[in-house]
N, C-alpha and C positions, 0 to 999 in steps of 0.2 A: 558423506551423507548421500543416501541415494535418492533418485527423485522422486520416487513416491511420498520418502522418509521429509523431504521439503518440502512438498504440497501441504502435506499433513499438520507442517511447524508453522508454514504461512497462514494455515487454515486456522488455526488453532491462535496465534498472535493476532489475527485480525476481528478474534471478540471483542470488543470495546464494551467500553458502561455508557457510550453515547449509537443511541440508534441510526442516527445521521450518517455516522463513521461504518459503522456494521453496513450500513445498503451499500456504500460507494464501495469499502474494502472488499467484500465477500462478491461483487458483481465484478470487480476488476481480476479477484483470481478463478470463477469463474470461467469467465472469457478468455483467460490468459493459462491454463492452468498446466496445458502444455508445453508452453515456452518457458515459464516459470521452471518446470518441473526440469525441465535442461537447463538451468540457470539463468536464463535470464533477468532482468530486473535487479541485478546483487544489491542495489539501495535500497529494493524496497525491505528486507527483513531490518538494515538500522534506523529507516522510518519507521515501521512498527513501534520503537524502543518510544520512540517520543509518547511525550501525553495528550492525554485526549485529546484539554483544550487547549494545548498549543495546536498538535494537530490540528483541531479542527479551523484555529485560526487562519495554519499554512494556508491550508483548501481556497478559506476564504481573500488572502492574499499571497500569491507565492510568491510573487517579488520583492516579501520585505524577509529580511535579517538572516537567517538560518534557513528559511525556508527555498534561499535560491539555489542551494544546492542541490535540492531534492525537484527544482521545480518540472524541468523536464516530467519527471512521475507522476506531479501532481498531476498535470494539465490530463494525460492520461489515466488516470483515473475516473478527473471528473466527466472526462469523455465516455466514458467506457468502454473504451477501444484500447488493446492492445499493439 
């Protein structure tokens, strides 16, 4: 995959049906869209896969269950710092 070809898949995965999710995602690849675009980040496209509201749950706790895998990502996200 080339890395425009990723930016475009991240871009495109990070529509949600929840607006909340939409600000945090679309500002993280934003800010990141370079380092993404050379791979970066490889957890975040199977955090996409999750749903909304577990997603949005993660956000709201990363240190419980499934979500401590990912948390590293999370915390950067809701920073919005890459």
């Amino acid at each position: 995959m080339t890395e425009a070809v990723r930016v475009r898949k991240l871009k495109w995965l990070c529509r949600r049906g929840m607006k909340e999710l939409d600000v945090l995602l679309e500002r993280f690849i934003t800010l990141n869209e370079a380092s993404l675009a050379e791979g970066a980040w490889p957890e975040f496209e199977p955090l996409l896969e999750t749903e909304d509201d577990k997603l949005w749950d993660w956000f709201q706790n990363p240190d419980s269950g499934d979500a401590r895998l990912y948390r590293g990502l999370l915390m950067e996200i809701c920073r919005g710092k890459g």
